[in-house]
N, C-alpha and C positions, 0 to 999 in steps of 0.2 A: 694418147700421144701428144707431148709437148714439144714444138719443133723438132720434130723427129726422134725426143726420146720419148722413149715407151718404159713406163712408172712403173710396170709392172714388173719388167727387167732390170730396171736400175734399183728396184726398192723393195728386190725380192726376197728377203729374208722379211721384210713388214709385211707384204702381202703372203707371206706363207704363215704369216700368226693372224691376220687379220680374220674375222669369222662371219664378216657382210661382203665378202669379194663381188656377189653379182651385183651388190650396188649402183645404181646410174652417178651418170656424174651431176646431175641436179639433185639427187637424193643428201649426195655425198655434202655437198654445196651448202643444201641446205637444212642440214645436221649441223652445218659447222666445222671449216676442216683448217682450222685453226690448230696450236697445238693443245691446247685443251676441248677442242671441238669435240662434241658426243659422234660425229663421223667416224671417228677410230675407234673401234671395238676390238678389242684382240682377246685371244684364248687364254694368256697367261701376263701375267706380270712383265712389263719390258726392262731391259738389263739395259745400265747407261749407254752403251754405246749405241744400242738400239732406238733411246730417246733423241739421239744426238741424229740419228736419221730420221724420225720423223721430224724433228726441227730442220732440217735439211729439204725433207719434203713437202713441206708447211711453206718452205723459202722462195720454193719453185711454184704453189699451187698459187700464191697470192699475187702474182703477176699476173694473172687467168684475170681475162675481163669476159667472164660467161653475156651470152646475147638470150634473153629469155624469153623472145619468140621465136627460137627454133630449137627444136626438139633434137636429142640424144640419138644420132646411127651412127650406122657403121659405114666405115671408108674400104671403098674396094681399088685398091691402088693400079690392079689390072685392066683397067675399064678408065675411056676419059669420062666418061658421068659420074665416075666414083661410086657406081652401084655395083654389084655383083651377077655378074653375066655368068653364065656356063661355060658359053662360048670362051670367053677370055679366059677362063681356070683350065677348059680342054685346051687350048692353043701352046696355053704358058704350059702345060703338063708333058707336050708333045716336042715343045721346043728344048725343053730342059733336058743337060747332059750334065751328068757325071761322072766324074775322072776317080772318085773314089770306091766305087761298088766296085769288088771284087768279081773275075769269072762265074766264080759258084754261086755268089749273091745273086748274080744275074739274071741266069739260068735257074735259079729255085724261084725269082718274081716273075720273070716271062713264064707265064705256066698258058698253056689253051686250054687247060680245064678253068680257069680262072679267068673272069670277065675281064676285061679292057682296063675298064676302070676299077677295076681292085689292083692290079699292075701298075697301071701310073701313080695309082697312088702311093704304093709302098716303093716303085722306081723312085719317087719324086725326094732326093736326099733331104730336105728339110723336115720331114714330116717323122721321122724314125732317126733316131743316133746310130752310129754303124755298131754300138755293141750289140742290138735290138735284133739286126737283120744276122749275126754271130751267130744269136740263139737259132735263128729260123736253120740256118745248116746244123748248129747240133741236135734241135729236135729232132729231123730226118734221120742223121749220121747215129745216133748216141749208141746203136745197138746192131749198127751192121747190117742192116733190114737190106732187101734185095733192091735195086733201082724205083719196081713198081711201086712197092709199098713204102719207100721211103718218098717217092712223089707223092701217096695219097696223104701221109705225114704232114707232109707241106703244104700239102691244101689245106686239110685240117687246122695245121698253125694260122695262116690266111684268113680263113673263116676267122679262126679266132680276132686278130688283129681286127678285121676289117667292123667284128660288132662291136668290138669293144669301143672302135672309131667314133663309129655313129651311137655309142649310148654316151661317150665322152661330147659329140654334139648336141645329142638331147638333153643332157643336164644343164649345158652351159647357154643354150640357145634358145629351149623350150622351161626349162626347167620342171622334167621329168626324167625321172627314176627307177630302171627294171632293179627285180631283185637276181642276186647271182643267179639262181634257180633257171628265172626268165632268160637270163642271159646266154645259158649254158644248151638248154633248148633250141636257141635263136643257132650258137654254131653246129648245134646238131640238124637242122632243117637246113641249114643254108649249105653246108657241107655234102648232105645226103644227094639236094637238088644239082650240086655242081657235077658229082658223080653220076647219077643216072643218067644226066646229059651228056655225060662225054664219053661213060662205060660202058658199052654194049654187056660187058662180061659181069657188071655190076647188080644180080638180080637180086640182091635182099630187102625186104619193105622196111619201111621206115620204121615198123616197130622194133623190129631186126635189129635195128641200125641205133634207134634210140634207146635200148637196154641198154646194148654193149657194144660198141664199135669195132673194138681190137677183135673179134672172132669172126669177123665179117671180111677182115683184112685177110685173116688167115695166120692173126699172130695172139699168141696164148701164153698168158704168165700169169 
């Protein structure tokens, strides 16, 4: 972020070609991000108008006076130390309203089968576009399923979102990688545990559950 613009917004058709995104900004620096600097790696050939932005963004990076004894973090604008508190992500999460979730979106994210904070998180309008939270009622809705089971539908969508979350965290933050596979396991364990917790009536084991889920719901196709 340069005085409050974020490069990665304004220059986002380069950074969607770009192919070293996790790059620091001293790496970037010191590649050279000039407009012939080796810092620009891109997947494919750029088209002139496309040169014409990174000329653009070359215009803005060289006014950058880098300080190089201190190191590349991250700014957490919640927080006046500018670190990242919990506390200040639950407060901001709790304080936050919006006017644009519909009734039904509402009620399919307040779930009590679903932890707190898998709720705020998908509550929290920034984090999901409202076509996103769309699909969450058509998955439940698409086939007329009865109230119950289109609730456990919704969990299930949930799960999904919520790992998909945190493996979109662990690439970007740890730089680690599940395979679908992994991934697909992760919504079937985290799914199974939110139901025995909250199901008295939910007695199938989890091998049960990780063959085949839809026969467990009591729905067959």
């Amino acid at each position: 972020m340069i005085d409050g613009l974020i490069l990665k917004n304004s220059f986002s058709c380069l950074f969607d070609l770009a192919t070293n995104k996790l790059a620091t900004v001293a790496e970037m620096y010191s590649s050279g991000w000039g407009v012939e600097g080796e810092a620009w790696q891109w997947r494919r050939r750029l088209l002139a108008w496309e040169e014409e932005k990174v000329q653009e963004c070359c215009d803005i990076l060289s006014s950058i006076v880098l300080q190089p004894n201190h190191l590349d973090r991250w700014i957490w604008h919640l927080h006046a130390s500018n670190s990242y508190k919990v506390t200040s992500a639950y407060n901001h999460l709790l304080t936050f309203t919006s006017n644009n979730l519909s009734a039904t979106h509402m009620n399919e994210i307040w779930k009590k089968e679903v932890p707190l904070k898998i709720s705020l998180f998908l509550g929290y309008q920034l984090v999901l576009p409202e076509n996103v939270l769309d699909h969450l009622y058509q998955f439940g809705t698409f086939s007329g399923f009865s109230n119950s089971k289109r609730s456990t539908l919704n969990l299930i969508w949930l799960s999904c979102v919520w790992v998909i979350w945190l493996e979109r965290n662990a690439r970007i933050f740890h730089q680690k990688e599940a395979s679908f596979n992994q991934l697909l396991d992760k919504v079937k364990l985290q799914s199974y545990w939110w139901l025995k917790a909250n199901r008295p009536s939910f007695v199938f084991s989890y091998h049960s559950w990780w063959l085949d889920p839809l026969p467990c719901l009591g729905i067959f196709m």
